[in-house]
N, CA, C and O atoms as a DFTB+ gen file, in Angstrom:
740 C
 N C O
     1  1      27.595      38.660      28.357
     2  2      26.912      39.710      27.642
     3  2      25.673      40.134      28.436
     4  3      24.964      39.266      28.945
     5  1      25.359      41.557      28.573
     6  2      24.677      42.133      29.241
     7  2      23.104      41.480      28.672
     8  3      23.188      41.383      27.448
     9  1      21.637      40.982      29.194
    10  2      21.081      41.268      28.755
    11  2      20.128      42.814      28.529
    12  3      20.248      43.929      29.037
    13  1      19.260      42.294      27.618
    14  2      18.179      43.954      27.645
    15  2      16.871      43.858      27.687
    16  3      16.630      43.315      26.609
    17  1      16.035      43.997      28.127
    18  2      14.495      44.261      28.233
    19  2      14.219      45.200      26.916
    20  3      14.878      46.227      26.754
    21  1      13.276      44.819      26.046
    22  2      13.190      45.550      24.811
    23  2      11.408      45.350      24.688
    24  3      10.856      44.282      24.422
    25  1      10.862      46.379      24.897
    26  2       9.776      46.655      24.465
    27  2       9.496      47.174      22.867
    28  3      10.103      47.971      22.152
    29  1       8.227      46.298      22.645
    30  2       8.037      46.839      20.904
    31  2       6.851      47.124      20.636
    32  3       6.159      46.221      21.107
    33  1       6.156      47.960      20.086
    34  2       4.400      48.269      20.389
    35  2       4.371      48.904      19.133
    36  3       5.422      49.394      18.719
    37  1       3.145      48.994      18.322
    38  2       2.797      49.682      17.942
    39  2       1.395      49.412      17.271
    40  3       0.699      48.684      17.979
    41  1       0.759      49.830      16.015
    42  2      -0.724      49.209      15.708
    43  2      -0.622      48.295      15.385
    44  3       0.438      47.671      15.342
    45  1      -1.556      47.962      15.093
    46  2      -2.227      46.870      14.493
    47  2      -2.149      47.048      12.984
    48  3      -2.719      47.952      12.373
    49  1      -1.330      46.025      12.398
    50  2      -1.085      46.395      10.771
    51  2       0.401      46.878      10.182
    52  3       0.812      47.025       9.031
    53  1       1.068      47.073      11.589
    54  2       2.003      47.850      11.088
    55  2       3.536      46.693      10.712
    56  3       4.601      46.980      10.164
    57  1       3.075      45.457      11.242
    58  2       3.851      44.564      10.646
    59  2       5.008      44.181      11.834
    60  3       6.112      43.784      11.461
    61  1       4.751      44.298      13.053
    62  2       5.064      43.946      13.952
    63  2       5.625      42.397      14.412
    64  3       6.788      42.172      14.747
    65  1       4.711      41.550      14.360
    66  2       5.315      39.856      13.938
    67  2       5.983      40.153      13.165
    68  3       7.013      40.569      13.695
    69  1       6.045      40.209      11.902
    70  2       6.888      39.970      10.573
    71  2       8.538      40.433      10.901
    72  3       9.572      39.770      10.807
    73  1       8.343      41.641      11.260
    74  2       9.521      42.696      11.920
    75  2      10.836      41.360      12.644
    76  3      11.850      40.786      12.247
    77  1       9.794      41.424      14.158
    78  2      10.088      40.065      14.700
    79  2      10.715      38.923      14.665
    80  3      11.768      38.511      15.152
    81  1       9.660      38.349      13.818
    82  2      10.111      37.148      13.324
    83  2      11.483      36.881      12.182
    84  3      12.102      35.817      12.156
    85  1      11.737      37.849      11.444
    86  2      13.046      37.951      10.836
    87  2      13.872      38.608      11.999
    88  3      14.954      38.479      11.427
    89  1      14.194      39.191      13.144
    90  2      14.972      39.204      13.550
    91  2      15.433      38.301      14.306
    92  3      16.620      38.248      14.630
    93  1      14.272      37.226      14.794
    94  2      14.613      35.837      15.591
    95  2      15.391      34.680      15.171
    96  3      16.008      33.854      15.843
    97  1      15.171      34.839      13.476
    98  2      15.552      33.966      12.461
    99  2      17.665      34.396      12.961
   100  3      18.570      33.922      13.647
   101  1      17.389      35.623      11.976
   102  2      19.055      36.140      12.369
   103  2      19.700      36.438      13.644
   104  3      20.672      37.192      13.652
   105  1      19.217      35.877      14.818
   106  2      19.835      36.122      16.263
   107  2      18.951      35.522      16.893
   108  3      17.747      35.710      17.071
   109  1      20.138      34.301      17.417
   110  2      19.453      33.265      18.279
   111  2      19.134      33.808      19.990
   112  3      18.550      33.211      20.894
   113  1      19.819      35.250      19.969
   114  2      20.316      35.866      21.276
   115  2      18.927      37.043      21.412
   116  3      18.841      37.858      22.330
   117  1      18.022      36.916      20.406
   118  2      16.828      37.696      20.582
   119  2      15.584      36.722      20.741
   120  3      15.312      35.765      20.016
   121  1      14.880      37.184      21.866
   122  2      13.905      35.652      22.023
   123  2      12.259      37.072      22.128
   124  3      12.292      38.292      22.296
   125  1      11.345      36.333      21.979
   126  2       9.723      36.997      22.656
   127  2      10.152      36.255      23.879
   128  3      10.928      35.308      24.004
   129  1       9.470      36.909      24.724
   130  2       8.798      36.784      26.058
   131  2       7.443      36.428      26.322
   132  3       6.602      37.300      26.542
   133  1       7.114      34.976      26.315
   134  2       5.562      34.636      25.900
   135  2       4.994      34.687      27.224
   136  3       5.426      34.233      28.283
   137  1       3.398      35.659      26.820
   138  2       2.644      35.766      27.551
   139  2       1.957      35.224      28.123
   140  3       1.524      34.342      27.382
   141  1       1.358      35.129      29.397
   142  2       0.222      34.283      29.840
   143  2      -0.876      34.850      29.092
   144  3      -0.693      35.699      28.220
   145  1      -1.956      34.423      29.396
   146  2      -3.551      34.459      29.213
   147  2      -4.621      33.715      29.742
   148  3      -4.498      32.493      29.826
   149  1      -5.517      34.199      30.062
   150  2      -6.564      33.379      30.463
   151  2      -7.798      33.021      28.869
   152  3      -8.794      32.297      28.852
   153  1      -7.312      33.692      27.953
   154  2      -8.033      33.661      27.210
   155  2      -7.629      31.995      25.783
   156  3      -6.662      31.584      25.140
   157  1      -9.296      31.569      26.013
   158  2      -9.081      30.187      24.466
   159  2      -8.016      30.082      23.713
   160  3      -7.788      31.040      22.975
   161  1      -7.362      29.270      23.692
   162  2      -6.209      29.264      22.240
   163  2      -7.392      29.190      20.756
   164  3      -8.478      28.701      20.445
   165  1      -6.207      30.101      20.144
   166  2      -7.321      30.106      18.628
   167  2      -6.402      28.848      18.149
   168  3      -5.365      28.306      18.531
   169  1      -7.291      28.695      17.170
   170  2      -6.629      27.256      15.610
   171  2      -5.010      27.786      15.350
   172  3      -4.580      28.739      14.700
   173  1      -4.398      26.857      16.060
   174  2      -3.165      26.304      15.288
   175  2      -2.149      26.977      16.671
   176  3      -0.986      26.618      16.491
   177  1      -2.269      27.679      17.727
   178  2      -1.504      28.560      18.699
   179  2      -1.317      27.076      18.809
   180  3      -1.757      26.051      18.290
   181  1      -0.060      27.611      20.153
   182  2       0.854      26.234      20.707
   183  2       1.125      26.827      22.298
   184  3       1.872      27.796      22.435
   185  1       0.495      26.210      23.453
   186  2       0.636      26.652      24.644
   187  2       2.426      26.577      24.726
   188  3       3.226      25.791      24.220
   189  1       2.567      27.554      25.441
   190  2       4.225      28.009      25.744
   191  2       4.722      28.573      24.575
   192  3       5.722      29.254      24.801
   193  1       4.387      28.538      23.406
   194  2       5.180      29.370      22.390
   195  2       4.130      30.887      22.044
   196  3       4.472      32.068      22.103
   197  1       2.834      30.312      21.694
   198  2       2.217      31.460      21.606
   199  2       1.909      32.250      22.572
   200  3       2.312      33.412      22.610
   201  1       1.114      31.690      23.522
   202  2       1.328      32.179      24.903
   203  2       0.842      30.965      25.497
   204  3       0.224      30.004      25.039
   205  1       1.453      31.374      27.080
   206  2       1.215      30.412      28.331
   207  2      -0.501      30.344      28.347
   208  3      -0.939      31.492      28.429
   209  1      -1.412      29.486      28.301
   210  2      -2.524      29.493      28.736
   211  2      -3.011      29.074      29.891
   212  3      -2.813      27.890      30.165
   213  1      -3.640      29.780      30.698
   214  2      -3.977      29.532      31.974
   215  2      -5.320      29.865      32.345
   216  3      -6.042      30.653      31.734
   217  1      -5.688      29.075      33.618
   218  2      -6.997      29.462      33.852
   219  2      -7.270      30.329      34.527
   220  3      -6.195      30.751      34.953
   221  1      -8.091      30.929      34.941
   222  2      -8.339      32.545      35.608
   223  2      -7.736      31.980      37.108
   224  3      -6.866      32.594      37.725
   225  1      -8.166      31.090      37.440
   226  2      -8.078      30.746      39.029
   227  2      -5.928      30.956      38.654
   228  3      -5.286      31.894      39.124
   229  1      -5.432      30.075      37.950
   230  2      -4.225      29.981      37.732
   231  2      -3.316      31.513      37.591
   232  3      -2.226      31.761      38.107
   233  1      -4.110      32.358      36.775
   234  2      -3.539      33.580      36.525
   235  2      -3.714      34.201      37.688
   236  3      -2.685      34.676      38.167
   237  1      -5.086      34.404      38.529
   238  2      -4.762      35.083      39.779
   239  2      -4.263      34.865      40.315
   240  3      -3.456      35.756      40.581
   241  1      -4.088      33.598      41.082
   242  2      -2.618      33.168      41.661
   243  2      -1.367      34.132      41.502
   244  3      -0.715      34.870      42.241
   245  1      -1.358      33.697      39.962
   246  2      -0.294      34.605      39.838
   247  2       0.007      35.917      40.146
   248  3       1.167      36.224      40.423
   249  1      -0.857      36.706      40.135
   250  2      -1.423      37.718      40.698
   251  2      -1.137      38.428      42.131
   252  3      -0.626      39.497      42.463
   253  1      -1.691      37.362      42.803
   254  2      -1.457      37.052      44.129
   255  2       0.149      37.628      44.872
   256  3       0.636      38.501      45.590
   257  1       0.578      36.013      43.821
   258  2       2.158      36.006      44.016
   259  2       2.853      36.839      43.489
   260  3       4.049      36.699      43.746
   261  1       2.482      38.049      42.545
   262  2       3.266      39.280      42.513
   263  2       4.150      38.701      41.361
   264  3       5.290      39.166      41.376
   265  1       3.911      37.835      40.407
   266  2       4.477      36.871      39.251
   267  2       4.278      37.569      37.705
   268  3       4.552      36.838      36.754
   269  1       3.881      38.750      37.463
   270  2       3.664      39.013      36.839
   271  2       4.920      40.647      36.735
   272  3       5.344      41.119      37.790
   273  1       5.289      41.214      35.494
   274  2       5.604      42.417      35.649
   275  2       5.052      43.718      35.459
   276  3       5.216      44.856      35.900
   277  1       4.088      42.909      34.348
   278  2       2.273      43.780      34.067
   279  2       1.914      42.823      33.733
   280  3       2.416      41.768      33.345
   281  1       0.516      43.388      33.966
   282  2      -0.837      42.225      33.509
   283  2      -2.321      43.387      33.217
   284  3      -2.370      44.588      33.484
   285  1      -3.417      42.506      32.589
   286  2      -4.221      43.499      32.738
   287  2      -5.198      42.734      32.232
   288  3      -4.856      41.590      31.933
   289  1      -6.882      43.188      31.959
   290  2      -7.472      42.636      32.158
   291  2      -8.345      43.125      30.160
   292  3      -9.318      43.856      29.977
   293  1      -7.746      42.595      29.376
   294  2      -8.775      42.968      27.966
   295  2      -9.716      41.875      27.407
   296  3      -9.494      40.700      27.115
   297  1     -11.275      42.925      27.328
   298  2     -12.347      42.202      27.409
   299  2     -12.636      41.192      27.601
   300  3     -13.109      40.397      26.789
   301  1     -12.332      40.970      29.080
   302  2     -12.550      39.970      29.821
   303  2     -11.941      38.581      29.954
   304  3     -12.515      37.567      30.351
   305  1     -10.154      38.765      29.387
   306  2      -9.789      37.437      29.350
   307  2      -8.381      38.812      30.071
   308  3      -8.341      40.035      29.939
   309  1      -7.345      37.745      30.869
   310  2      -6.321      38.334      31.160
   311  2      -5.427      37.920      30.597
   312  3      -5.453      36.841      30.005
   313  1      -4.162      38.895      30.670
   314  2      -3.051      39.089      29.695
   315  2      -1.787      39.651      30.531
   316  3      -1.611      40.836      30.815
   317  1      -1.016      38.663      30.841
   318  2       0.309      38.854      32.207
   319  2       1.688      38.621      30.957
   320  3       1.824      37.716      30.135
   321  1       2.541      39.790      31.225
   322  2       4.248      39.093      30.978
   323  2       4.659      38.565      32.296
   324  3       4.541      39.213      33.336
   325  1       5.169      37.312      32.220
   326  2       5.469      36.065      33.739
   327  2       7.374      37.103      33.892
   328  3       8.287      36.964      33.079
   329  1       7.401      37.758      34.786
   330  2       8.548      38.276      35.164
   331  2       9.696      36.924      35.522
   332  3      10.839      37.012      35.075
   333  1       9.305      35.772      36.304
   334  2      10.013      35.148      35.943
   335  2      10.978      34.868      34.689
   336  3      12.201      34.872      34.826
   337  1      10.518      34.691      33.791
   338  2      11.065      34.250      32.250
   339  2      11.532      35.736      32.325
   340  3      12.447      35.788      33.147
   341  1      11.295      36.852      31.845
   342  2      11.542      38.019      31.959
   343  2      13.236      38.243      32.841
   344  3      14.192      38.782      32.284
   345  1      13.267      37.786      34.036
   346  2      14.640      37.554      34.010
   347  2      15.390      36.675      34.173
   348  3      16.574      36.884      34.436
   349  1      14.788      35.277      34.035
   350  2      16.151      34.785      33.203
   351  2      16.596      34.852      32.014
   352  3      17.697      34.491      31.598
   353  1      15.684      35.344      31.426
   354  2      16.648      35.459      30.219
   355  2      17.642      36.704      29.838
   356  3      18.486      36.730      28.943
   357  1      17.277      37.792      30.833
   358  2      18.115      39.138      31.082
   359  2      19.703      38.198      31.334
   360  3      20.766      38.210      30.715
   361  1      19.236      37.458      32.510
   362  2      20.209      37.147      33.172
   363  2      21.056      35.944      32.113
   364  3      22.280      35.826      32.170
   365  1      20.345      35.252      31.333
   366  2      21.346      34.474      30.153
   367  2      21.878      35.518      29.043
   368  3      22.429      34.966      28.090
   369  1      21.811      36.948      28.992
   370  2      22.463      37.942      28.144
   371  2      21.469      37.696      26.742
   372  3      22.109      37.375      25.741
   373  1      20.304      37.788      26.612
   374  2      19.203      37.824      25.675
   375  2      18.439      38.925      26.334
   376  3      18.114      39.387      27.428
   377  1      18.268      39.190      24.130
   378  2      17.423      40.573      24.139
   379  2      16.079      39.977      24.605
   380  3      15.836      38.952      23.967
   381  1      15.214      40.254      25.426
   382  2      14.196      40.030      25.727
   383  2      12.862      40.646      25.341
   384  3      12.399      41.495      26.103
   385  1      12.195      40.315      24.246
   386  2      11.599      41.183      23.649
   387  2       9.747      40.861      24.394
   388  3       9.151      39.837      24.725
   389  1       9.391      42.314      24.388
   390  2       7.991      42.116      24.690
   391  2       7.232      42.775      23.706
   392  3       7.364      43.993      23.591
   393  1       6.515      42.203      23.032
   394  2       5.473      42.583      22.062
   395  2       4.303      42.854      22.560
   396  3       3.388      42.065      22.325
   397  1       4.021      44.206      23.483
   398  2       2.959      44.236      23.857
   399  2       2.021      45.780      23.793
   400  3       2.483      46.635      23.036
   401  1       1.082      46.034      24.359
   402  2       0.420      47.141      23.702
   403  2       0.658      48.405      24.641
   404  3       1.620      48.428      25.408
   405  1      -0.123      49.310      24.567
   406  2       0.478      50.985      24.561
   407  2       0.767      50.610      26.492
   408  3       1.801      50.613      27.161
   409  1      -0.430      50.377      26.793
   410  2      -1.041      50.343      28.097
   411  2       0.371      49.701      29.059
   412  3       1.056      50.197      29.954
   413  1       0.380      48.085      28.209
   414  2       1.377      47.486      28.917
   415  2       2.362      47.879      29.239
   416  3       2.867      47.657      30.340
   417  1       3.114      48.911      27.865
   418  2       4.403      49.141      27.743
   419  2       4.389      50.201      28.548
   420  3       5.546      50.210      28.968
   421  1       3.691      51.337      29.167
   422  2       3.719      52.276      29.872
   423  2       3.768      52.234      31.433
   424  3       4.043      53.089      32.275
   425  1       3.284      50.505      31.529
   426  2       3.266      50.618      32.689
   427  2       4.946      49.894      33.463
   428  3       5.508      50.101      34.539
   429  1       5.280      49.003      32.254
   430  2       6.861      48.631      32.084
   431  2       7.461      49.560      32.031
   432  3       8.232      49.704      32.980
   433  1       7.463      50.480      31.142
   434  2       8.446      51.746      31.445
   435  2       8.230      52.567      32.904
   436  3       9.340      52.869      33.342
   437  1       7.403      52.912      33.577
   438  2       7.504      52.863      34.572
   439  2       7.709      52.066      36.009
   440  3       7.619      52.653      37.088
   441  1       7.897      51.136      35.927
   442  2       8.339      50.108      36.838
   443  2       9.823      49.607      36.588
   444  3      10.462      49.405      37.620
   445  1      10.652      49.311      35.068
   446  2      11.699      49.178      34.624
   447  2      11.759      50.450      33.665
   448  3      11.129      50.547      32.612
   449  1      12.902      51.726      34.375
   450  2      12.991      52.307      33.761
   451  2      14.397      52.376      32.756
   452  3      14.673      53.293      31.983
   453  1      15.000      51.430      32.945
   454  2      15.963      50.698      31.925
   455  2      15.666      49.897      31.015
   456  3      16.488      49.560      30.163
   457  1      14.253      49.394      31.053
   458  2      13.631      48.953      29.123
   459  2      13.517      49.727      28.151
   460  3      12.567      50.505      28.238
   461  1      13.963      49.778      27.509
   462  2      14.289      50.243      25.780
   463  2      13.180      49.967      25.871
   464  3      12.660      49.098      26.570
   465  1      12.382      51.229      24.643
   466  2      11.012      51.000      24.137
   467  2      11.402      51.523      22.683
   468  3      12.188      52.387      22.296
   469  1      10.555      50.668      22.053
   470  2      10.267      51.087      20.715
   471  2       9.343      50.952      20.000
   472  3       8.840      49.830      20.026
   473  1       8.750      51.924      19.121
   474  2       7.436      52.062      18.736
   475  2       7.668      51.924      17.013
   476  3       8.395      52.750      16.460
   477  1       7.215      51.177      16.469
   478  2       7.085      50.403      15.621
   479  2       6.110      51.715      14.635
   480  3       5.049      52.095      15.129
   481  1       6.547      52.281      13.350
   482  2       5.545      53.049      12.677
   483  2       5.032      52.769      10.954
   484  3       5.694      51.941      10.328
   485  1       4.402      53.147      10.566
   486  2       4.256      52.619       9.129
   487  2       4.557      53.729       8.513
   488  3       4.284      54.845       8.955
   489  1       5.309      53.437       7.144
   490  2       5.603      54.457       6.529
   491  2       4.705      55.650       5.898
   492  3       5.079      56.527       5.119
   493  1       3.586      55.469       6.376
   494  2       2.285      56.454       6.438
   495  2       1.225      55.812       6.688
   496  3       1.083      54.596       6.562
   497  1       0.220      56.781       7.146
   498  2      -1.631      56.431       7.164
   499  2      -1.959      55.535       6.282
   500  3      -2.520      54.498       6.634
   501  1      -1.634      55.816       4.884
   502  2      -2.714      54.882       3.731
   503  2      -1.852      53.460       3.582
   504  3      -2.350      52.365       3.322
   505  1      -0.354      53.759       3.823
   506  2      -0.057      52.268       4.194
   507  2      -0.303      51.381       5.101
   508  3      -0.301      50.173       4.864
   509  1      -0.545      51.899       6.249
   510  2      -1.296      51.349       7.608
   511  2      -2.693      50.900       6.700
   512  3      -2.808      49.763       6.241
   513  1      -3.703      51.936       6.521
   514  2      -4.722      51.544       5.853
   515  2      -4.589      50.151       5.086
   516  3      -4.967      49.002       5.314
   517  1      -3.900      50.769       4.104
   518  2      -3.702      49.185       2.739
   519  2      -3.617      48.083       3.713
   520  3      -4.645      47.414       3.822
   521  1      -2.292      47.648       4.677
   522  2      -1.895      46.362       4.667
   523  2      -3.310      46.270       5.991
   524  3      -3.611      45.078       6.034
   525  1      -4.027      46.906       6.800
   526  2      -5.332      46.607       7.434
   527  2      -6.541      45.737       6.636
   528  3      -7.032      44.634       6.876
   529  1      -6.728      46.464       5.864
   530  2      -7.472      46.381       4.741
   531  2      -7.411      45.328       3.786
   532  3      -8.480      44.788       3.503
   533  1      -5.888      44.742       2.978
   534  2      -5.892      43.648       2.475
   535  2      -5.408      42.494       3.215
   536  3      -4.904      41.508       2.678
   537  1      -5.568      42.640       4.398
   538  2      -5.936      41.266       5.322
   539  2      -6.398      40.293       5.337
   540  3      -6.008      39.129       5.433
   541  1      -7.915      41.122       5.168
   542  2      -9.124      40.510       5.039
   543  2      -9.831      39.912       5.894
   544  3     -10.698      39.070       5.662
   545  1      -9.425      40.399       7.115
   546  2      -9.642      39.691       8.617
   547  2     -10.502      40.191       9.680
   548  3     -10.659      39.773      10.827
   549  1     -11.067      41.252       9.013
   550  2     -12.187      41.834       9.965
   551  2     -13.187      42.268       8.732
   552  3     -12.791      42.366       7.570
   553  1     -14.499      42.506       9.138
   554  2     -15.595      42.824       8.455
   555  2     -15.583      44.662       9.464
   556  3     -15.339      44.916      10.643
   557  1     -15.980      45.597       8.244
   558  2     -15.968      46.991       8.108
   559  2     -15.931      47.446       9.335
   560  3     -15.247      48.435       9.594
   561  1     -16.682      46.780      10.322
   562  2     -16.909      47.258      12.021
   563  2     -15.581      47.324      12.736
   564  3     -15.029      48.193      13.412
   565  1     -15.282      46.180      12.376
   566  2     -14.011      46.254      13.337
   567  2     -12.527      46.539      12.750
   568  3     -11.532      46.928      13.362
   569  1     -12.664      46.270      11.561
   570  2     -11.369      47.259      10.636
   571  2     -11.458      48.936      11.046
   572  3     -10.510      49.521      11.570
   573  1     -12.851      49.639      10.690
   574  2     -12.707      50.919      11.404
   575  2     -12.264      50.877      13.202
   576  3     -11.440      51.754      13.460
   577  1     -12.600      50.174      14.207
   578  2     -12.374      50.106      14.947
   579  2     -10.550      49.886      15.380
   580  3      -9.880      50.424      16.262
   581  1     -10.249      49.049      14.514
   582  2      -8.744      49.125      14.414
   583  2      -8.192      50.125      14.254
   584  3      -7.561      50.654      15.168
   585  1      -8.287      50.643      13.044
   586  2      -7.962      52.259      12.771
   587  2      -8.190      53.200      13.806
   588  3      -7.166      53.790      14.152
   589  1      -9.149      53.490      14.356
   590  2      -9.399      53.937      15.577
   591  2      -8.436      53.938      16.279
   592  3      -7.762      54.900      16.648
   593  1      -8.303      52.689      16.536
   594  2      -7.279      52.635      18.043
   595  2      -5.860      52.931      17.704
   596  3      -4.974      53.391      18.424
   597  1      -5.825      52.449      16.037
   598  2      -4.194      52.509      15.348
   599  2      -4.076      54.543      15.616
   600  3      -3.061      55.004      16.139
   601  1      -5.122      55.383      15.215
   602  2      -4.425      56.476      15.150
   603  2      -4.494      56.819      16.765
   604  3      -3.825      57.823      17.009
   605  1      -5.167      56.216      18.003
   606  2      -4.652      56.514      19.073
   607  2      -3.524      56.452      19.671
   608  3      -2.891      57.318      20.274
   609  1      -3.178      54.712      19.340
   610  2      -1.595      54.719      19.503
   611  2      -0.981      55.347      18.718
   612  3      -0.119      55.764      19.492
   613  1      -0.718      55.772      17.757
   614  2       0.450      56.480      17.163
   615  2       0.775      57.520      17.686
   616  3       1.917      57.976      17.632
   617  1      -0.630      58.295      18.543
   618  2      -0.158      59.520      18.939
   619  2       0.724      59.208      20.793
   620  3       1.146      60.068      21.566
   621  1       0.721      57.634      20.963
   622  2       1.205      57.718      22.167
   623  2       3.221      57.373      21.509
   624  3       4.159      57.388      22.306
   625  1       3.357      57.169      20.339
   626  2       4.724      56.904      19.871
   627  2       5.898      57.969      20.652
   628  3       6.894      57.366      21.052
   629  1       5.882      59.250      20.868
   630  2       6.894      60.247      21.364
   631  2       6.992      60.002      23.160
   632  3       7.726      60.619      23.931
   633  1       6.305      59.240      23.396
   634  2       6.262      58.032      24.609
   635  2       8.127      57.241      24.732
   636  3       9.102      57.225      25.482
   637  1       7.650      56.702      23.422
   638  2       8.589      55.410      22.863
   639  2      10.273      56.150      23.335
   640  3      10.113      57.357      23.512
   641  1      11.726      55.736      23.561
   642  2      12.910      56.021      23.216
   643  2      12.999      55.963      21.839
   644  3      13.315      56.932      21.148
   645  1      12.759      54.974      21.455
   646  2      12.440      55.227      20.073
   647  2      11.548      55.092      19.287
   648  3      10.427      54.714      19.627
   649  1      11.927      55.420      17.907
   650  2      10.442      55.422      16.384
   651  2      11.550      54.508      15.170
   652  3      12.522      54.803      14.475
   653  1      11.073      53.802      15.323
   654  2      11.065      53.024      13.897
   655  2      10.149      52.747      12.901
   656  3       9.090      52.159      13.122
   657  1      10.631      53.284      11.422
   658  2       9.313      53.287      10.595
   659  2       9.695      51.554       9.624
   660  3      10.722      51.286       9.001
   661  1       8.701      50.843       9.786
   662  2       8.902      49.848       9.032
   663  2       8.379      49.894       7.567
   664  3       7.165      49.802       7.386
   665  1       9.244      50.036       6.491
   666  2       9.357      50.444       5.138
   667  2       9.541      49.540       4.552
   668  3       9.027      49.104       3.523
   669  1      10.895      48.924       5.676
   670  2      11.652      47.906       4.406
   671  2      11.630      47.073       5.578
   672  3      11.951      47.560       6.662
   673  1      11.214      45.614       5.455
   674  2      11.357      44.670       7.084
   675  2      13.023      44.446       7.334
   676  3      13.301      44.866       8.457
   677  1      13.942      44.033       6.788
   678  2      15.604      44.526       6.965
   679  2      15.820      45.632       7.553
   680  3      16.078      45.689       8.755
   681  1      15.753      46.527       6.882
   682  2      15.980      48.131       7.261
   683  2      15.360      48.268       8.727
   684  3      15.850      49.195       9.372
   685  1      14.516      47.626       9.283
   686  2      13.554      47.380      10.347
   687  2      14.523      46.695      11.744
   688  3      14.772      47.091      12.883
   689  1      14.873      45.488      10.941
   690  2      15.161      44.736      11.820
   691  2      16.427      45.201      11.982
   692  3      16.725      45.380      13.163
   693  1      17.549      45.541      10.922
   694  2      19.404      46.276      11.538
   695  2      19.018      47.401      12.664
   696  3      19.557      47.399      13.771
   697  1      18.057      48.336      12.281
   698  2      17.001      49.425      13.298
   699  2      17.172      48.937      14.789
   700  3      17.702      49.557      15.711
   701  1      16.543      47.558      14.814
   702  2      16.180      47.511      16.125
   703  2      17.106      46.565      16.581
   704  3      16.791      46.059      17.658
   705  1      18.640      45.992      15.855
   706  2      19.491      45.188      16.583
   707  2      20.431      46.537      17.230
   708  3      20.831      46.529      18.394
   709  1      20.698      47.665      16.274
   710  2      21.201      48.538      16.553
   711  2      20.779      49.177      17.891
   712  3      21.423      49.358      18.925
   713  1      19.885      49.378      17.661
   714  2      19.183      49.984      19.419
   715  2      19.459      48.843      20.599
   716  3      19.688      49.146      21.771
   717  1      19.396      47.431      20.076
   718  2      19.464      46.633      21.147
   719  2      21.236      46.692      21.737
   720  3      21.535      46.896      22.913
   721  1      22.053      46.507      20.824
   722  2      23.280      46.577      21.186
   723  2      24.453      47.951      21.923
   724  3      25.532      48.037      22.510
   725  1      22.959      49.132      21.215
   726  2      23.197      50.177      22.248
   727  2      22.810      50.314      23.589
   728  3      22.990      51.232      24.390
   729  1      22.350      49.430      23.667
   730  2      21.883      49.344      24.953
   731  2      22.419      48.716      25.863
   732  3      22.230      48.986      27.049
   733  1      23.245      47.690      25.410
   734  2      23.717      46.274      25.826
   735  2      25.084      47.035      26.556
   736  3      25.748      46.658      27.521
   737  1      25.218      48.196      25.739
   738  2      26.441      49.162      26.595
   739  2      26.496      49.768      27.970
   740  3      27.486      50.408      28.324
């Protein structure tokens, strides 16, 4: 079975893990692609599942060695997909999913122009709003600041091959096995 490179982006809020994570549950043949970082593990992450943690000296290296397929540098901690892992798992016939942001995915779509992209949407503004909002995970500064950036990316979505609006997390996830297996063609 063919694998696929599957990019997935969208704001912040829009339920992206959740999406995810029920489709990992129902297909053992869909994996994340865990990231490096140079940046602290928060409470409860797990090096290699949440992401690879590394030290700056370690990540440039990587760098160096051209080990990365993007990488980039946000506020001051770095953030690499390890192209290694990236294809073997093409090459074991797994969807290879990258959960990563506007920047990353643009620069993947231009370097692999055979990754499926898909942009992840909320079934409107005030629902984006609500599930931001009853979080409870940022204080007013940086919730507006989210929003901010949420209505920047949205306007980069017609970017995406595709738009998926997450309404219903099912309806979400058949969405994006469907796109994966069209692809797999």
């Amino acid at each position: 079975m063919k694998g696929v490179l599957m990019i997935v982006s969208g704001p912040s809020g829009v339920g992206k893990d959740t999406v995810l994570n029920r489709w990992f549950e129902r297909d053992p043949n869909v994996k994340r692609v865990v990231s490096c970082t140079t940046r602290q593990p928060r409470e409860g992450e797990v090096n290699g599942v949440d992401y690879h943690f590394l030290s700056p000296a370690d990540f440039e290296g990587m760098v160096l060695d051209d080990q990365f397929l993007e990488h980039k540098n946000v506020h001051g901690n770095y953030y690499g997909t390890p192209l290694k892992q990236v294809e073997e798992m093409l090459a074991a016939g797994i969807v290879a999913i990258l959960k990563i942001d506007v920047q990353g995915a643009l620069t993947v779509m231009e370097k692999r122009p055979e990754t499926t992209s898909v942009f992840l949407l909320p079934p409107s503004w005030e629902e984006l709003e609500r599930r931001l909002t009853s979080r409870g995970t940022e204080d007013a500064e940086a919730l507006a600041k989210r929003l901010k950036n949420a209505k920047d990316e949205l306007a980069t979505a017609p970017k995406y091959q595709h738009q998926v609006v997450n309404d219903d997390i099912d309806k979400a996830v058949d969405e994006l096995a469907r796109i994966a297996e069209e692809a797999r063609k």
